[in-house]
Backbone bond lengths (Angstrom), bond angles and torsions (degrees), N, CA, C in turn:
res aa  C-N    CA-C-N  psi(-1)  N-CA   C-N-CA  omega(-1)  CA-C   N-CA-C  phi
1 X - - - 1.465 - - 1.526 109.85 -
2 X 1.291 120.04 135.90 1.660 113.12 178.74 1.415 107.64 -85.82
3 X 1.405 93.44 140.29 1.392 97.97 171.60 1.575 123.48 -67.13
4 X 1.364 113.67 134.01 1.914 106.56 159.22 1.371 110.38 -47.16
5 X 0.922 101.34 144.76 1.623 127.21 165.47 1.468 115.13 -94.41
6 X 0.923 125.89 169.35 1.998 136.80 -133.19 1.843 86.59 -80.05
7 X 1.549 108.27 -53.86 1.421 108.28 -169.01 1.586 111.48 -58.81
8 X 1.367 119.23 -43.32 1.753 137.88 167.87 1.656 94.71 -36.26
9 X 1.433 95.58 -43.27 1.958 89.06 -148.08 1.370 109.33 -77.25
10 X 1.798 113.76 -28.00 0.724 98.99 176.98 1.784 120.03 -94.09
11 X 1.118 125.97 22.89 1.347 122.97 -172.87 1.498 98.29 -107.56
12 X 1.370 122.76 -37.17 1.737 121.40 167.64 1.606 97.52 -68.03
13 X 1.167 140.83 -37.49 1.875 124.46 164.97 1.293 99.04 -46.18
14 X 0.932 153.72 -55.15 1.896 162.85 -123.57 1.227 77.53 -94.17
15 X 1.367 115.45 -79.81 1.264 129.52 -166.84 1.576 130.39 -38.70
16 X 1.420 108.09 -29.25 1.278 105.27 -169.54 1.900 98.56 -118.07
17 X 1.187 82.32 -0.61 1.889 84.94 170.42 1.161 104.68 -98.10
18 X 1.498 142.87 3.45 1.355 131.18 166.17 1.115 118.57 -76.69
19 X 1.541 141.46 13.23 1.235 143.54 -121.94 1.851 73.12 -123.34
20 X 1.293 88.08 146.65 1.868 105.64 -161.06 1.268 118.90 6.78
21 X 1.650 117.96 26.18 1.759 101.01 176.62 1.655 86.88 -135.47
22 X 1.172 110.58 154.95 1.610 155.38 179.48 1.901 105.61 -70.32
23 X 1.166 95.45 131.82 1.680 103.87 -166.56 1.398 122.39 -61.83
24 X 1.601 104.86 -22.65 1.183 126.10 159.07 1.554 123.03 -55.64
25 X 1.388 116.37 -21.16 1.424 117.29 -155.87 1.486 106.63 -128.02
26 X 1.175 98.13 0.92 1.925 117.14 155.85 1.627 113.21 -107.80
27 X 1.700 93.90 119.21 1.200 96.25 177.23 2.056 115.22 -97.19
28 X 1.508 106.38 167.32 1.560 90.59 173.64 1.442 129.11 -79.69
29 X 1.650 95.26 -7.15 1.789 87.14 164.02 1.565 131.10 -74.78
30 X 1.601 89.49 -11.27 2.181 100.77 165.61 1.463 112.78 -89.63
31 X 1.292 134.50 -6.43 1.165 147.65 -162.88 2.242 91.89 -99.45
32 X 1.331 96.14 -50.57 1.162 92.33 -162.76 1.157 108.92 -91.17
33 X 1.683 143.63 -4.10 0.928 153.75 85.72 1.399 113.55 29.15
34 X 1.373 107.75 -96.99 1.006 134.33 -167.93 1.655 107.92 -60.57
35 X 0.762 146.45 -51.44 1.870 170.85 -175.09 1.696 80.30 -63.03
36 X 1.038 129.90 -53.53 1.617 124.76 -150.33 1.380 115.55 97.29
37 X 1.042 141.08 21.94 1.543 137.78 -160.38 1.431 103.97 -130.90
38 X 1.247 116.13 -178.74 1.372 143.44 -165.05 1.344 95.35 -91.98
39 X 1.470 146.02 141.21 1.425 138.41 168.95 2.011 102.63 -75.16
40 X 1.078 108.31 -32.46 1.848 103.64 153.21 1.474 111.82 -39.82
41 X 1.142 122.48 -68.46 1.330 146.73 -170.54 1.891 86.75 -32.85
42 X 1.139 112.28 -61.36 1.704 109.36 -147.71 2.312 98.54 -71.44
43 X 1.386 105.82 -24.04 1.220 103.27 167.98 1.537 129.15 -67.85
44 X 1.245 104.95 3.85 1.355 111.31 -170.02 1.409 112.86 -89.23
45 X 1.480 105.47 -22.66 2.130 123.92 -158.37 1.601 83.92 -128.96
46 X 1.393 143.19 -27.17 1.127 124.16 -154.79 1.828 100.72 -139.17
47 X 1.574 125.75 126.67 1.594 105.42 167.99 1.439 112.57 -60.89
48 X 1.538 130.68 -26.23 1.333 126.76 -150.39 0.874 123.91 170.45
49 X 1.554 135.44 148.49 1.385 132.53 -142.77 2.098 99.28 -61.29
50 X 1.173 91.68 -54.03 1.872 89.67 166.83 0.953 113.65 -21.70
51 X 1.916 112.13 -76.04 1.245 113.24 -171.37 1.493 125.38 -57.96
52 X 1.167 125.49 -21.54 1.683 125.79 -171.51 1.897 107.23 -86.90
53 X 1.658 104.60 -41.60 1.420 90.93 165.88 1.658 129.36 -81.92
54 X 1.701 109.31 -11.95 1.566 104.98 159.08 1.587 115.72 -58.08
55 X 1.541 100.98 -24.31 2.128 83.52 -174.83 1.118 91.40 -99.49
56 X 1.450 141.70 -46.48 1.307 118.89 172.58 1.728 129.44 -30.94
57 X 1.403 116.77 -34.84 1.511 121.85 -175.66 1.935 99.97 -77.99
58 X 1.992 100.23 -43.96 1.194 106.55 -164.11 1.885 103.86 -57.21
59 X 1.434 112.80 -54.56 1.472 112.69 165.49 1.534 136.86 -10.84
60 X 1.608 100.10 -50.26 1.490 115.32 176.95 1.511 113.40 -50.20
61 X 2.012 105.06 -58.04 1.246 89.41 176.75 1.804 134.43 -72.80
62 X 1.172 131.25 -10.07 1.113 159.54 137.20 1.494 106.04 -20.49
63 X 1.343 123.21 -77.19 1.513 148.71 -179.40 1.572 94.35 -51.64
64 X 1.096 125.16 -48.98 1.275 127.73 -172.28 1.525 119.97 -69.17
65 X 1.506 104.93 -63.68 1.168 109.68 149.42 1.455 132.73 -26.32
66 X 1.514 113.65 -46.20 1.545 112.73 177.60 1.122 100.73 -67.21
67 X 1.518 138.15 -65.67 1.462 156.00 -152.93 1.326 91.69 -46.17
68 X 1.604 124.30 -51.22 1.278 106.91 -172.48 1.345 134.03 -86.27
69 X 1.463 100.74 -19.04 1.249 98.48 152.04 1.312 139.75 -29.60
70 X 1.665 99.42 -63.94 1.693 125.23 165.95 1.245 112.65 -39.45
71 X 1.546 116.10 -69.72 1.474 136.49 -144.50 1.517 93.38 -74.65
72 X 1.539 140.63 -45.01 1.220 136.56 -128.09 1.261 100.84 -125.60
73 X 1.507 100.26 106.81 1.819 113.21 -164.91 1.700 107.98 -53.20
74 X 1.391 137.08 123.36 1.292 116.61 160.19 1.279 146.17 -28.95
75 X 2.049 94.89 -49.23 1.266 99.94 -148.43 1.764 80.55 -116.87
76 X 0.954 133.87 28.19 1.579 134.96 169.22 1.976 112.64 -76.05
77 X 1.050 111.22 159.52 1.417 129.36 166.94 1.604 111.48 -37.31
78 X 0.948 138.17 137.86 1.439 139.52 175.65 1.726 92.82 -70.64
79 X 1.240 152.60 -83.66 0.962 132.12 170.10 1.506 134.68 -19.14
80 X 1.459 118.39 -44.42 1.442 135.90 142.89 1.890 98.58 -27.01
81 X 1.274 91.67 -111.86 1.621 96.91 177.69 1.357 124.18 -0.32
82 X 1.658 106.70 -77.58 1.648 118.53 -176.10 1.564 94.15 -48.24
83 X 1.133 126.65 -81.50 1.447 115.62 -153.92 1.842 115.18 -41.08
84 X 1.620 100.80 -51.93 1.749 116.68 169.78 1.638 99.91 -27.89
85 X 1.222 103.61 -69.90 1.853 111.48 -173.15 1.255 98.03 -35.76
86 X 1.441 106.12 -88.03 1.458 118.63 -170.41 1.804 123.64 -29.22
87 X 1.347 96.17 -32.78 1.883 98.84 -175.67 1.497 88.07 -75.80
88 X 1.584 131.72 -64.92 1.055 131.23 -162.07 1.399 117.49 -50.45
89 X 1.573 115.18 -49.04 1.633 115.50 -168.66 1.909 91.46 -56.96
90 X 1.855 111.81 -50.72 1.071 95.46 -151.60 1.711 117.77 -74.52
91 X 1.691 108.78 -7.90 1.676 113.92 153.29 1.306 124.91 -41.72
92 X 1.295 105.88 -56.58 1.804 102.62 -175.50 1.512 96.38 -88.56
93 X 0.819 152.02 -5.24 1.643 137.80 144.14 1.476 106.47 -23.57
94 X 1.646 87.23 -70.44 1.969 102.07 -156.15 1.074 130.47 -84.21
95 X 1.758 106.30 -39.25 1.692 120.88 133.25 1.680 133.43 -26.40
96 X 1.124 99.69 -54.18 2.166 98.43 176.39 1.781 78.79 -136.76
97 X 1.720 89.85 95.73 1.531 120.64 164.20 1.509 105.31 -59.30
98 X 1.871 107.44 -58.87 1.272 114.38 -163.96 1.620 100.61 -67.11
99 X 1.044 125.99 -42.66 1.471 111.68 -167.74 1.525 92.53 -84.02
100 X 0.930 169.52 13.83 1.238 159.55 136.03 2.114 101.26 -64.73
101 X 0.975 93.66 -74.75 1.840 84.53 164.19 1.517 122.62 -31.96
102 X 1.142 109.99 -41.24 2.016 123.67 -177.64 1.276 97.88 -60.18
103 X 1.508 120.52 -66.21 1.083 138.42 -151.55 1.914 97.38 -70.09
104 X 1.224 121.21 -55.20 1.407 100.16 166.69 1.549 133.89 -72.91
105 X 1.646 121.74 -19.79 1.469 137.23 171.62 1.784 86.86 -49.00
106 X 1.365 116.72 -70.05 1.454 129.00 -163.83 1.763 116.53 -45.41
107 X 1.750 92.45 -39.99 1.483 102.54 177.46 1.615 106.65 -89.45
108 X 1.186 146.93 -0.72 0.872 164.27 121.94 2.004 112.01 -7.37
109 X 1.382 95.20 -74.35 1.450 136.88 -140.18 1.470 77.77 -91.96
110 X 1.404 141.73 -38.22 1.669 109.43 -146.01 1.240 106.86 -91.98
111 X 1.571 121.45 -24.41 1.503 114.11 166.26 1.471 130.71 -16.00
112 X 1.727 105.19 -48.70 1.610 123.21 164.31 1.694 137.14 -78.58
113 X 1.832 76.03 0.33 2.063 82.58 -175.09 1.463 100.18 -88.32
114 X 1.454 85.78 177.89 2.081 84.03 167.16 0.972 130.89 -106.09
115 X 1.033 105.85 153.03 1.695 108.66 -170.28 1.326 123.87 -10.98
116 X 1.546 124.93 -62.28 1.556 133.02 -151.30 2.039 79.34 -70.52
117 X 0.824 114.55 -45.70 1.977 98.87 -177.11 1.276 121.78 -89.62
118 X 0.939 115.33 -19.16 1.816 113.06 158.84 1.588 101.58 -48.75
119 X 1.915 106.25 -58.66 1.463 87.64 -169.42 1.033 127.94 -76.91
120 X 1.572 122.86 -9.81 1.469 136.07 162.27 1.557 110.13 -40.98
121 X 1.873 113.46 -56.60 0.968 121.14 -158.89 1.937 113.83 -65.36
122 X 1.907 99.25 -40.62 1.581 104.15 170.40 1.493 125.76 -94.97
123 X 1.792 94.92 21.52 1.422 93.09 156.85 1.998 117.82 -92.66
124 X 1.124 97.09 -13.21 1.892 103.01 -178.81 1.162 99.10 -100.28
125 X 2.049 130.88 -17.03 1.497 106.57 175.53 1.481 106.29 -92.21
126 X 1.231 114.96 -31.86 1.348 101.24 -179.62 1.786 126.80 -80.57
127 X 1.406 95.75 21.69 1.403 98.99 166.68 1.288 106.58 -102.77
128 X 1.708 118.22 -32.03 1.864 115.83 154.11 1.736 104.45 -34.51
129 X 1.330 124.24 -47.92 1.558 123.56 -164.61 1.233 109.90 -75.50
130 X 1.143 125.46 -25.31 1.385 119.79 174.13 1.238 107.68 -97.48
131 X 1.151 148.20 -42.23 1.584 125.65 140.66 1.335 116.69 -6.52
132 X 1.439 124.12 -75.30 1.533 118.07 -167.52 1.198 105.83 -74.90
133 X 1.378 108.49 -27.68 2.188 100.81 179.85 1.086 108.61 -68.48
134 X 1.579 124.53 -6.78 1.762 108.48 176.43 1.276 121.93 -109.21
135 X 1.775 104.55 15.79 1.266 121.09 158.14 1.395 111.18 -81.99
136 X 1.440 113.97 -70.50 1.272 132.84 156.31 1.507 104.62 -14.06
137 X 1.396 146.45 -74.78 1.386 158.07 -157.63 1.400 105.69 -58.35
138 X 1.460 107.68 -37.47 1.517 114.09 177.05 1.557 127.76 -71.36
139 X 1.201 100.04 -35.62 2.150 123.76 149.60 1.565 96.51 -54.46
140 X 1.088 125.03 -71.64 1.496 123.39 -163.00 1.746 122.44 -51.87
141 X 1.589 93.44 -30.81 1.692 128.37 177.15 1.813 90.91 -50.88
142 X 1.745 111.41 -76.49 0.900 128.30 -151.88 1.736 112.73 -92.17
143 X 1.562 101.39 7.08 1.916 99.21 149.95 1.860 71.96 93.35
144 X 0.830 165.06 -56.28 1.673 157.80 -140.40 1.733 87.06 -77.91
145 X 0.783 162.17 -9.03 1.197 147.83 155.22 1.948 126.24 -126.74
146 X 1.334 100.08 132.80 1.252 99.63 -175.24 1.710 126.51 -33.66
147 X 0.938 103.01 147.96 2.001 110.32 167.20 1.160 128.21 -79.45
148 X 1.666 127.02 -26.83 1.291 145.67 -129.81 1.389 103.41 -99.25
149 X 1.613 105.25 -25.32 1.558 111.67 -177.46 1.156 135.42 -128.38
150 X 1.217 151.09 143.47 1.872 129.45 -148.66 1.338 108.62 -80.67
151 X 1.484 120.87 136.68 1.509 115.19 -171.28 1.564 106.72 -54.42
152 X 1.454 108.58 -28.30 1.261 90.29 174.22 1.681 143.10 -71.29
153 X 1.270 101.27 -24.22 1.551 127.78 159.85 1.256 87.58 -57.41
154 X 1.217 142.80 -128.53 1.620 135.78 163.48 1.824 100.81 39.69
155 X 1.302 92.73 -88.47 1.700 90.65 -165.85 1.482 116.88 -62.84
156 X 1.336 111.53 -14.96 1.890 108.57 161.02 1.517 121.18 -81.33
157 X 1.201 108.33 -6.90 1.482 117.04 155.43 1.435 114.64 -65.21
158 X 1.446 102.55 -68.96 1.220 99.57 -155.37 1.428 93.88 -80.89
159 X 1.160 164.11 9.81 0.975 141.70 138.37 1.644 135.38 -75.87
160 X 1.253 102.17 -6.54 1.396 123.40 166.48 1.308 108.85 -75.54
161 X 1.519 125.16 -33.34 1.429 130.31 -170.97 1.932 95.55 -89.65
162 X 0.992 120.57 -29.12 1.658 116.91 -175.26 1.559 107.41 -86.48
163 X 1.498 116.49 -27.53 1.431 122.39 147.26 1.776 118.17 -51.55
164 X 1.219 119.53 -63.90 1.515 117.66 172.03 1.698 116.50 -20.41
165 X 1.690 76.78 -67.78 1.641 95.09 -173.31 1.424 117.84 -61.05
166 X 1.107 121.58 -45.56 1.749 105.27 167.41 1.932 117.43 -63.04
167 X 1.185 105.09 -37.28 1.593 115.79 -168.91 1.621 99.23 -73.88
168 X 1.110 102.33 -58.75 1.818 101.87 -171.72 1.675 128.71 -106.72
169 X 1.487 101.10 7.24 1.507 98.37 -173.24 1.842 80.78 -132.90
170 X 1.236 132.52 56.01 1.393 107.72 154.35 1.156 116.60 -63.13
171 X 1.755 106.60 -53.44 1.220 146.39 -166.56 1.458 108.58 -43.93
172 X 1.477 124.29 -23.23 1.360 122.38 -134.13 1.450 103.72 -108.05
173 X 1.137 116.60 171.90 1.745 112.69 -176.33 1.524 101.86 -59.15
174 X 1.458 102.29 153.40 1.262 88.70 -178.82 1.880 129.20 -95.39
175 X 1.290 94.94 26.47 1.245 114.32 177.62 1.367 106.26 -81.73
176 X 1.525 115.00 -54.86 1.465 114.50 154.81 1.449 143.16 -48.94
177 X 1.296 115.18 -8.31 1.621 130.54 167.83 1.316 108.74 -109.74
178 X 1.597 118.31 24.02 2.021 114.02 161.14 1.809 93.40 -59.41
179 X 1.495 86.08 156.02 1.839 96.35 164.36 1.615 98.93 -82.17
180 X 1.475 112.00 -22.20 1.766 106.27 -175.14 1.389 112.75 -62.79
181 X 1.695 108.14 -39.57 1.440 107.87 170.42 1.285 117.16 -34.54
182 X 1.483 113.40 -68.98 1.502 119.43 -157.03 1.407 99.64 -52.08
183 X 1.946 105.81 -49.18 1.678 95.45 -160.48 1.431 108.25 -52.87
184 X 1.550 117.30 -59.24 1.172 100.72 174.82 1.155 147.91 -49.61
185 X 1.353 121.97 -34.42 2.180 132.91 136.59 1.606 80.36 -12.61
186 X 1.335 103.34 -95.28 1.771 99.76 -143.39 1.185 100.60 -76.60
187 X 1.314 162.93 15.13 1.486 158.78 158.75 1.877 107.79 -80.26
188 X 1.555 100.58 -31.74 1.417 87.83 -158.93 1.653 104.86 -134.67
189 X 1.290 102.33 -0.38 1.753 126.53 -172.03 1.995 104.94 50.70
190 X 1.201 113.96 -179.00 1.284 123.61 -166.82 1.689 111.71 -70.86
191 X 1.850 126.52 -36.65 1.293 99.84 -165.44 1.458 115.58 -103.05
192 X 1.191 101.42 151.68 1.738 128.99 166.17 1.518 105.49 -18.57
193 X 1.407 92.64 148.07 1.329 115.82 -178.73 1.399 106.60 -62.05
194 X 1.300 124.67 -60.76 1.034 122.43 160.94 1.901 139.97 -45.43
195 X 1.262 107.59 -26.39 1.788 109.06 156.10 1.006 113.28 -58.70
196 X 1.683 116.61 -54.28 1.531 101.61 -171.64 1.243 130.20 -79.60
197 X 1.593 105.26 -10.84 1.545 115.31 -172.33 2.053 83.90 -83.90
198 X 1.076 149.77 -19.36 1.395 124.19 -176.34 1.751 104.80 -109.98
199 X 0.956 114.21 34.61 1.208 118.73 165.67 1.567 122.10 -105.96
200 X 1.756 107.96 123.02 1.285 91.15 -164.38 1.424 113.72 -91.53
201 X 1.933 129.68 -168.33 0.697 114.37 -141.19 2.017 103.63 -87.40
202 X 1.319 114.07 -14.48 1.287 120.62 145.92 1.154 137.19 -32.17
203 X 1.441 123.03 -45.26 1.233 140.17 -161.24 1.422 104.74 -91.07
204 X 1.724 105.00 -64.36 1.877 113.24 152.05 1.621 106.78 -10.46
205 X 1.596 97.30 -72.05 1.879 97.36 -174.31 1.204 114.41 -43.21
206 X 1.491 113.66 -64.43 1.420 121.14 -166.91 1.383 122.38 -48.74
207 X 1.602 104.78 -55.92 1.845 103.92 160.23 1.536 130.90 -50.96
208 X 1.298 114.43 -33.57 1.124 110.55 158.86 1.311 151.54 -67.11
209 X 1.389 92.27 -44.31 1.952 112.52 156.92 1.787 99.62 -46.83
210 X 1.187 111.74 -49.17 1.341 112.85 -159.65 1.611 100.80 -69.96
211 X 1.236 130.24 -69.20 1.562 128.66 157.82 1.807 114.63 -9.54
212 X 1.567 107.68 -63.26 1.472 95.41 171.97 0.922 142.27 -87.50
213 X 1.378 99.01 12.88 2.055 103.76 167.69 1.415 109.95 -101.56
214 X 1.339 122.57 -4.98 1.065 137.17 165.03 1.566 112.25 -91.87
215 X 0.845 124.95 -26.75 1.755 124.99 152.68 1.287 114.09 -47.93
216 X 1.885 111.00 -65.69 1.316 129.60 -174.44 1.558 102.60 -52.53
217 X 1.326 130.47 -19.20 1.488 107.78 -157.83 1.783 85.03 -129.11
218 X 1.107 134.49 -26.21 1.601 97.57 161.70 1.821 116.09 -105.01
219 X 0.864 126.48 -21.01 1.607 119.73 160.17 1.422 107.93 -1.11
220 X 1.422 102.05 -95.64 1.873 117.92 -142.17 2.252 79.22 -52.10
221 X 1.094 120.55 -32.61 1.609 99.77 -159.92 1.535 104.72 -66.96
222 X 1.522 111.65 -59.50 1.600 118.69 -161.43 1.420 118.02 -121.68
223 X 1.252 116.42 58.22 1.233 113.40 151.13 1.412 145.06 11.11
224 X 0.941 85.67 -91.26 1.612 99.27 161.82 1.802 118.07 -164.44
């Protein structure tokens, strides 16, 4: 097995010291501590405690990105696929708790940064989004998923909904934490067969118009 190297070592210290405490309340002399290194050592890969837990959070999506690469058969069933995604994103959720915490503290936080790292920050998530939109695209290919809306809109859904489910439904029966749930959440949305079958073809419009102006106006901000 190869060993991590000094910069590795110290970003899994980061990593596993976020565990119920606030980034503020870890300092880098426990980081470097912890890593085995010199607190010199961590100025060498990082300007500052900021900077070392922004790539630590930024990593995740990166990591993710690879995984799915790996994990998510090409040439499989679009149903195949979606579900594959879905187990995988929601593994490294629950698997690296703390960097799943980073990764939203960070998305949290950039509203107040400046510019040049905000866009740093939605240049590594929105390559998570195009990952899942080119799952998504492959449903869209084959008529199983709507046209009307950008796979990527699509894939900030559904990754907002596989976020839920690790963050707010640990707790929950576990009938409610199937990955089938979600797909179906986002395959088929919440109402009854019967709402949509008495809705006329007016109404159809109206909800829908209404759905994409509501795309149009939070999209470009939050991604995912």
């Amino acid at each position: 097995m190869k060993t991590p190297n000094k910069r590795q070592l110290i970003m899994q210290a980061a990593e596993r010291l976020f565990t119920n405490r606030r980034i503020h309340e870890i300092t880098l002399d426990e980081v470097a501590r912890h890593a085995r290194v010199g607190k010199g050592t961590i100025y060498l890969y990082f300007k500052n405690k900021d900077d070392l837990f922004f790539q630590v959070a930024t990593s995740g999506f990166d990591e993710l990105c690879e995984l799915l690469q790996r994990k998510v058969p090409e040439d499989a069933p679009f149903a195949d696929q979606l579900l594959e995604m879905c187990v995988e994103i929601s593994a490294f959720f629950r698997g690296r708790r703390e960097m799943f915490c980073m990764m939203q503290a960070e998305d949290a936080r950039m509203p107040g940064c400046k510019d040049r790292l905000s866009e740093r920050w939605f240049v590594h998530r929105k390559k998570l989004v195009a990952a899942v939109a080119g799952v998504i695209g492959h449903g869209v290919a084959d008529g199983l998923v709507r046209k009307d809306i950008p796979p990527e809109a699509l894939a900030a859904f559904l990754l907002g909904m596989l976020r839920t489910r690790t963050q707010d439904l640990r707790d929950a029966p576990q009938h409610l934490q199937r990955y089938e749930l979600v797909i179906d959440l986002f395959l088929k949305g919440v109402a009854g067969a019967s709402a949509a079958a008495g809705r006329t073809p007016r109404a159809q419009r109206a909800a829908r118009g209404a759905q994409i102006r509501l795309l149009a106006e939070s999209t470009p901000g939050r991604l995912s």
